[in-house]
C-alpha positions, -999 to 999 in steps of 0.1 A, spaced: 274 141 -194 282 118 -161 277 79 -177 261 51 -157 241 73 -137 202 63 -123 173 79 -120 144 63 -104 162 31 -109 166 35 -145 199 42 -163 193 64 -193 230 77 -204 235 51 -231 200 48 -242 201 45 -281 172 47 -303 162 40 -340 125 45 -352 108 78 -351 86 64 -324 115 55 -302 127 91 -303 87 107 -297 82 83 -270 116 95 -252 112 131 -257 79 130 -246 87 107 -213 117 133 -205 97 164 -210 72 148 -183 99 143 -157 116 177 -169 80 193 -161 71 174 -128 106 178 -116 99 215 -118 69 218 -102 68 235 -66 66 214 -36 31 214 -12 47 248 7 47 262 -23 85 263 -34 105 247 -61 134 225 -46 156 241 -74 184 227 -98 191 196 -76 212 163 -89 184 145 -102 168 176 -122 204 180 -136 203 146 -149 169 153 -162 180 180 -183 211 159 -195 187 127 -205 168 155 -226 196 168 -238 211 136 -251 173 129 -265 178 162 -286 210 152 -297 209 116 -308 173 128 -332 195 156 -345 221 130 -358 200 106 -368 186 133 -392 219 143 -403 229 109 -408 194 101 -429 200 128 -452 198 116 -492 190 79 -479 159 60 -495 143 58 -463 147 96 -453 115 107 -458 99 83 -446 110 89 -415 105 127 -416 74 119 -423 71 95 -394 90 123 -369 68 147 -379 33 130 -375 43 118 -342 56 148 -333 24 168 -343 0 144 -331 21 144 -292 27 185 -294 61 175 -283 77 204 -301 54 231 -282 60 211 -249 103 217 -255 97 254 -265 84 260 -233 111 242 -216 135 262 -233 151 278 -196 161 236 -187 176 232 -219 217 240 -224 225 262 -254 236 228 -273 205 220 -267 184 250 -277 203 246 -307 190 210 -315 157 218 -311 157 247 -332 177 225 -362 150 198 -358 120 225 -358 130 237 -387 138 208 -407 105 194 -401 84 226 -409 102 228 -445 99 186 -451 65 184 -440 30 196 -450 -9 186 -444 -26 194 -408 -15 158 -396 17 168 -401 40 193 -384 40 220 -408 26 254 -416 -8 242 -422 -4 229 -384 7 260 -370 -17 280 -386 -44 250 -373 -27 253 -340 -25 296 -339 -69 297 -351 -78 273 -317 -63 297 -293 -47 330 -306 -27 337 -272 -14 303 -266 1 284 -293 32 273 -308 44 307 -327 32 325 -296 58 303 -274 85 313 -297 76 349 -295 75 343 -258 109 328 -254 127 364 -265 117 372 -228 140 349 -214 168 375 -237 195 344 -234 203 318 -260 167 309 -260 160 336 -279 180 336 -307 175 300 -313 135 306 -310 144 335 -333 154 315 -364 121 293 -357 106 329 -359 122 338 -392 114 306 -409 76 304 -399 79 343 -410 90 326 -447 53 313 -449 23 336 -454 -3 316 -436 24 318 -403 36 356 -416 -4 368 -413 -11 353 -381 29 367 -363 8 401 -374 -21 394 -356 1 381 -324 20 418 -334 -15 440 -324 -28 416 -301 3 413 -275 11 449 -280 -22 460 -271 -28 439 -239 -29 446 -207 6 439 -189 -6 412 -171 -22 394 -200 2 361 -209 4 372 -247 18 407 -236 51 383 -237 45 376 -270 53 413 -281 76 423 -299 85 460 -299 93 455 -259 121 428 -271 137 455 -299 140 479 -271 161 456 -245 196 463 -235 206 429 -239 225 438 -283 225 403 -295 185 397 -282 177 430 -294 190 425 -330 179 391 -332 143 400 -323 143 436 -348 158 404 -378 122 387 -367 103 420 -367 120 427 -401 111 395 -419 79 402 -416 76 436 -428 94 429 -459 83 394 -467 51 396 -481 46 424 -495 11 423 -504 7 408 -466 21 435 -451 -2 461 -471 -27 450 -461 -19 454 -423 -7 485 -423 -37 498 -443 -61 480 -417 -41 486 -388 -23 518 -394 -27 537 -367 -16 511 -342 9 498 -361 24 541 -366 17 548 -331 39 517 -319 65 520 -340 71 559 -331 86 543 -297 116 527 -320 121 563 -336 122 581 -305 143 554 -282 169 565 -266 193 536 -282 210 550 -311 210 511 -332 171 511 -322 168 544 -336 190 537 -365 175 504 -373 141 517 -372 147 546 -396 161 522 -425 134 498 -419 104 528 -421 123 533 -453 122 503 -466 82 499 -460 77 532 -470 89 528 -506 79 497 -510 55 498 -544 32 479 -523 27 508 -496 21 534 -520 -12 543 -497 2 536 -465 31 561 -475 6 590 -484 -9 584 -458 20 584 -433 41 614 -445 3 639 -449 3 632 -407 18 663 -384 27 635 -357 51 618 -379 67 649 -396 74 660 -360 93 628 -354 117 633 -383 120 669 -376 135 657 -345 154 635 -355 172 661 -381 183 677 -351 201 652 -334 239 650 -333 242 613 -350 247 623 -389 239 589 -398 207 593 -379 198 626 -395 207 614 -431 184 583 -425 154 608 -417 163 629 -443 153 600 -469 120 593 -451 111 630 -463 108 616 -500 70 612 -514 55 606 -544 44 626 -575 13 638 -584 -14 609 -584 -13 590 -614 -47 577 -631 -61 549 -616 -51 531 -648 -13 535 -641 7 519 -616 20 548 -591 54 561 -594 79 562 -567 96 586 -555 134 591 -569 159 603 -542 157 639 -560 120 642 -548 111 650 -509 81 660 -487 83 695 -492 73 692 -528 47 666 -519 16 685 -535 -13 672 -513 3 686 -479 -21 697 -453 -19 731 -431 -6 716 -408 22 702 -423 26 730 -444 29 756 -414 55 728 -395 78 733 -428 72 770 -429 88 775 -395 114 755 -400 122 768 -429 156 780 -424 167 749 -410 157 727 -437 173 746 -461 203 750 -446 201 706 -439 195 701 -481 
């Protein structure tokens, strides 16, 4: 970073701060120039990266920086959560933290980084509505459901740079809280099933799993993973309420034409599928012709890796047990073609493929 250098007649490269306020007040003050400096000219057009927006971005930067340190340095002091606590209420009561998110593109990967540690570390120190925690977020999600903090996160995988992995490990440790998990589901259905020129169509996911960018991809199917497996009970309830959008969608993943989409997809359906939890959702999903069309497919494909993973998604369970007993599930000896409840359908799918499947086992 260039030293001594003004801005508006200030000099800000060796500012130094010490109370939480002190950092607030800059971030908040940078973020305002970062935002004006951006803003298009009365034609209409944005002068661009020019000196002084450079050294906008640097004084931010810096800003980032010098709060992350002071954290580190804080750590197992007396005084440490008290300022936490300070940092967080000022940040929560300014919205800094949303402001940064979606100034992720003028931020350097150092700095992406920074804001991501100090995201997090306040979201597990901090808790009431006053605060910035989960009780926050979820506060912040229930005013507006397409423009909020956890839908600027989801948002920032468009960018598919360093913003989005570093707005991907804010994803995955909101996704450790079931207030924040529940509500990433809702954001799920509702940005998936908006019109493309809705804002919150941004916000979805299974477009970001798809891209050809690997490290964005993976990053973003880790998100979409955390919060299928989580919660358990969460989850179950979704995809009970929600099942045919949440089938229909996911089908894309299993017939990409990426082979780590594909793959990826198959061990994940697994997964959900025998879960305990999604004893009704798996039922459900393997006594659909759709769905047993997919995995035929798949069975046929020249990956053996790929046709072994859809092999296992032909296991279902047993015989119902009373409504006393917990279900069973399935043991790897047991798949769909012993499933006793299967429809016509289904059954005349198998029957024609007969040969094949028996030649596969």
């Amino acid at each position: 970073m260039a030293k001594g250098v003004a801005v508006f007649g200030l000099d800000f490269s060796s500012r130094r701060f010490e109370t939480a306020s002190d950092y607030v007040k800059c971030l908040q003050e940078d973020a305002a120039r970062c935002r004006e400096a951006k803003k298009p000219d009365k034609d209409g057009e944005s002068e661009g990266v020019t000196e002084v927006v450079e050294k906008i971005r640097e004084d931010l930067a810096q800003c980032l920086h010098q709060l992350k340190t002071k954290i580190k340095m804080e750590d197992g002091k007396d005084k440490y959560k008290e300022f936490l606590d300070e940092l967080s209420a000022l940040m929560a009561e300014a919205s800094i933290l949303q402001t940064l998110i979606r100034l992720m593109d003028d931020l350097d990967f150092e700095a992406r980084k920074d804001l991501s540690f100090i995201f997090r570390v306040l979201l597990r120190s901090s808790t009431g509505a006053e605060t910035f925690s989960v009780a926050y977020l979820a506060a912040d999600f229930d005013k507006n459901e397409e423009d909020n903090c956890l839908v600027d996160l989801l948002k920032n995988y468009h960018n598919a740079d360093s913003a989005s992995t570093c707005c991907g490990l804010m994803l995955r440790d909101c996704a450790k809280y079931e207030d924040l998990a529940k509500r990433l589901l809702q954001t799920m259905k509702r940005s998936a099933e908006s019109p493309p020129e809705a804002p919150v169509r941004q916000a979805d996911i299974f477009t970001y799993v798809q891209l050809p960018q690997f490290d964005v991809a993976s990053d973003a199917f880790s998100t979409l993973r955390d919060l299928l497996v989580t919660h358990k009970k969460t989850v179950a309830a979704f995809l009970e309420q929600d099942f045919d959008f949440f089938f229909r969608t996911y089908s894309t993943l299993l017939t990409s034409d990426s082979y780590v989409t594909k793959r990826q997809a198959l061990r994940l359906l697994g997964d959900i599928l025998l879960d305990r939890n999604n004893y009704k959702v798996m039922t459900r999903y393997i006594s659909e012709p759709e769905h047993l069309k997919i995995m035929m497919n798949l069975l046929r494909t020249k990956e053996k890796a790929i046709r072994n993973d859809a092999f296992h998604i032909f296991k279902v369970p047993p015989p119902p047990s009373p409504p006393s007993v917990a279900p069973l599930m399935p043991s790897p000896a047991q798949v769909f073609v012993v499933n006793p409840n299967k429809g016509e359908k289904i059954q005349s799918i198998l029957l024609k493929n007969k040969a094949k499947l028996v030649t596969f086992m």
